[in-house]
ZALO-509868 format. One record per residue (C-alpha): y, x, z; residue number from 1. Coordinates in steps of 0.2 Angstrom, whole numbers, plus 5000, padded with zeros to 4 digits. Last residue first. Example, Ala and Ser with C-alpha at 12.3 -4.5 7.8 and 13.67 -1.06 7.14 Angstrom:
BEGIN
py;px;pz;num
4995;5068;5036;2
4978;5062;5039;1
// end
This chain:
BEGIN
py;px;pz;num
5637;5873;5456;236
5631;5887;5469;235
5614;5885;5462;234
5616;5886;5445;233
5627;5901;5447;232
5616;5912;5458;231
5599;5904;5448;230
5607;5910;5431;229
5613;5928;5439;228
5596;5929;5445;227
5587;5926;5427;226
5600;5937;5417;225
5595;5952;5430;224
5579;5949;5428;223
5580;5949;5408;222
5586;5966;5410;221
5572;5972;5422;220
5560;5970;5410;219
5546;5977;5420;218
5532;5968;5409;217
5525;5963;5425;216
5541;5959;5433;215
5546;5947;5419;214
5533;5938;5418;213
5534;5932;5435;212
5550;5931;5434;211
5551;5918;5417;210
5536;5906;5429;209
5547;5907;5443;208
5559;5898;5433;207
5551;5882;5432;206
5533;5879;5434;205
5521;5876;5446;204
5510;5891;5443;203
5511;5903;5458;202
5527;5912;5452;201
5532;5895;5446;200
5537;5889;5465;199
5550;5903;5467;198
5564;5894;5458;197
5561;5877;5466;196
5564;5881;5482;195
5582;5885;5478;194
5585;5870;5469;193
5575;5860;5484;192
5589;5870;5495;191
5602;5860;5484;190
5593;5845;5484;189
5591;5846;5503;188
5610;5846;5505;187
5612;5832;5492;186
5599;5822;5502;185
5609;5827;5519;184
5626;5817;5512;183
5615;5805;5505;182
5608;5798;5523;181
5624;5804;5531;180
5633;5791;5521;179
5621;5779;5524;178
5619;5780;5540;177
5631;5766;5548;176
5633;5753;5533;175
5613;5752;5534;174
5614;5749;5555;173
5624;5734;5557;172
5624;5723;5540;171
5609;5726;5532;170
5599;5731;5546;169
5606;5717;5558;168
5606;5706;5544;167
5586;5707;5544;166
5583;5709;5561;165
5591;5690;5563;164
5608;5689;5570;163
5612;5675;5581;162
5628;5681;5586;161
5623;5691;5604;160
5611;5701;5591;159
5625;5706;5580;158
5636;5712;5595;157
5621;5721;5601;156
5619;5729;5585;155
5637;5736;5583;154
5638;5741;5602;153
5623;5752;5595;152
5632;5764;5587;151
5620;5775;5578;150
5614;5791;5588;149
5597;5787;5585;148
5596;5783;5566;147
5606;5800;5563;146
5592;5810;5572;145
5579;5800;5565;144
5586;5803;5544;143
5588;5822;5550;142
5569;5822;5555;141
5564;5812;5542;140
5575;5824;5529;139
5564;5839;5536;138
5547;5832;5533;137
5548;5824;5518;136
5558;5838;5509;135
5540;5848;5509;134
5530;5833;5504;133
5543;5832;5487;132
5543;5849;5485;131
5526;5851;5481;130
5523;5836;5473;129
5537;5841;5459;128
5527;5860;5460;127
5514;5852;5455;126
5520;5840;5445;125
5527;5857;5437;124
5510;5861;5428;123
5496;5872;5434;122
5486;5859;5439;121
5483;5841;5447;120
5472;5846;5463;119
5472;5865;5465;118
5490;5865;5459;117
5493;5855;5472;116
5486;5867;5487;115
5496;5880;5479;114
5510;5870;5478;113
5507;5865;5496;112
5508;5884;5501;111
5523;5887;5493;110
5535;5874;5501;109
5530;5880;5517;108
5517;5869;5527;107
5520;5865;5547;106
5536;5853;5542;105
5525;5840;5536;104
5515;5842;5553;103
5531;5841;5564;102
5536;5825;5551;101
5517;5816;5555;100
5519;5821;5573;99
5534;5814;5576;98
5531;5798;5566;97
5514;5795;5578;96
5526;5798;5594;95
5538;5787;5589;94
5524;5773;5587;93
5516;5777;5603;92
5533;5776;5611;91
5538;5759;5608;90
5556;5752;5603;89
5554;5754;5587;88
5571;5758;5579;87
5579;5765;5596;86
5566;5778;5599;85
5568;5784;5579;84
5552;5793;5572;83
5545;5776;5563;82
5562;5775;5556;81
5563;5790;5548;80
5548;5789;5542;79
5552;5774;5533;78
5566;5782;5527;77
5559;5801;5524;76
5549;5793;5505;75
5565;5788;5498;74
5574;5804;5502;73
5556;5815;5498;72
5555;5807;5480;71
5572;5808;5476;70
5570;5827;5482;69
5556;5830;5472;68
5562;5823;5457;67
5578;5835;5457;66
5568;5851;5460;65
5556;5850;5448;64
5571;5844;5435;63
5581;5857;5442;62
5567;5870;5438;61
5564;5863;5420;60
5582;5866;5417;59
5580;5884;5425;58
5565;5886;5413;57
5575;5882;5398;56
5592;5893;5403;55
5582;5908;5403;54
5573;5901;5387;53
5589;5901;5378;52
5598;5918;5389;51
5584;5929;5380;50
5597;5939;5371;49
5608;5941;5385;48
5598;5952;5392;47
5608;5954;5409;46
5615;5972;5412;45
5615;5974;5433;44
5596;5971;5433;43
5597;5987;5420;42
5608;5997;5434;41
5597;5993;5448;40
5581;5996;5443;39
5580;6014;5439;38
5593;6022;5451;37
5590;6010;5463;36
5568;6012;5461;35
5575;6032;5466;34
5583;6029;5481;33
5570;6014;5485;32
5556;6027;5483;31
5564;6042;5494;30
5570;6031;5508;29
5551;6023;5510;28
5544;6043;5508;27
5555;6047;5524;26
5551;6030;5532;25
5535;6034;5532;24
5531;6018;5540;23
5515;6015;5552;22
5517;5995;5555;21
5513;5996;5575;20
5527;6009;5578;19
5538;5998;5572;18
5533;5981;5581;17
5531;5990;5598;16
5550;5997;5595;15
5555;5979;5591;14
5548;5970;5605;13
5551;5984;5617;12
5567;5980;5612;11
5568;5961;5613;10
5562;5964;5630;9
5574;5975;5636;8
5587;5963;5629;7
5580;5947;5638;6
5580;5960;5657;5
5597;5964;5652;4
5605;5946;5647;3
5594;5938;5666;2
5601;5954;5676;1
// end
């Protein structure tokens, strides 16, 4: 009854949602029949003429997207910690580092580069802080998660020698998450990559920049060459 009862809900949920929006959903088949016989085939023949400055603004993009992720894994650590019970031992601290990542977390990657743009300019810093905040939150979360389910035998068995809090984090607890510590750096570098692409359509450079410019001059060729750049660059 609990399964039937949810999936009435999510219905009524869904039908509400519909008829709210007012679609013509004849006229909406009609225009996406005829933008895929227009559209379609040109994004499907990449310029290849404008391949340099394709590949230009996706080098810019990695770059955006590579600074801002080694600023965001250095910067999640100490926040990392700060939002790990077992690290503090004190439940105002925790509590602070949880609402500082949940707060992170609240802004999408495109709305601080807005707000960043506003402070430095329309330049990729921007989009470099922009990423770099946005990362922040999302790695500390993953960095606390791993911090917390350590092995703590390991540390207790350091302390029962003598072990000052120094060694213990050298010895004890940094052999235990660094691996996961880069292992989910390189996984946020490639949705950073990602990120990246879309940040220049409000001015922080990379790629986004070429789309934007693109779309307006409906030059559907060199759109086509700048997905199948982000497709291959980003599954490399």
């Amino acid at each position: 009854m609990r399964n039937i009862l949810i999936g009435v809900i999510l219905a009524g949920i869904y039908i509400w949602t519909f008829m709210g929006i007012d679609i013509d959903f004849a006229k909406a088949v009609e225009r996406m029949t005829n933008n895929y016989a227009r559209i379609i085939p040109k994004l499907l023949d990449p310029d290849w003429s404008a391949l340099s400055d394709v590949w230009a603004a996706m080098v810019e993009t990695i770059y955006i997207a590579f600074a801002g992720s080694l600023m965001a894994a250095i910067l999640a650590i100490p926040l990392g910690f700060l939002d790990a019970q077992n690290m503090t031992n004190n439940r105002v601290l925790t509590t602070i580092g949880k609402w500082i990542l949940s707060a992170i977390r609240a802004f999408p990657d495109i709305i601080l580069a807005i707000l960043f743009i506003v402070v430095v300019g329309p330049k990729p810093f921007a989009g470099v802080l922009a990423i770099a905040i946005g990362s922040t939150g999302m790695l500390g979360k993953l960095y606390s998660e791993v911090l917390e389910s350590i092995d703590t035998n390991v540390v207790e068995a350091m302390e029962a020698n003598g072990a000052n809090k120094l060694q213990i984090l050298v010895h004890g607890i940094l052999p235990q998450i660094t691996p996961e510590f880069l292992s989910y750096a390189i996984y946020r570098f490639e949705i950073d990559v990602r990120a990246s692409t879309i940040l220049g359509i409000v001015g922080a450079g990379g790629i986004g920049t070429l789309i934007v410019f693109a779309k307006m001059n409906r030059n559907w060729e060199e759109m086509g060459l700048i997905l199948l750049m982000i497709i291959v660059v980003v599954t490399v």
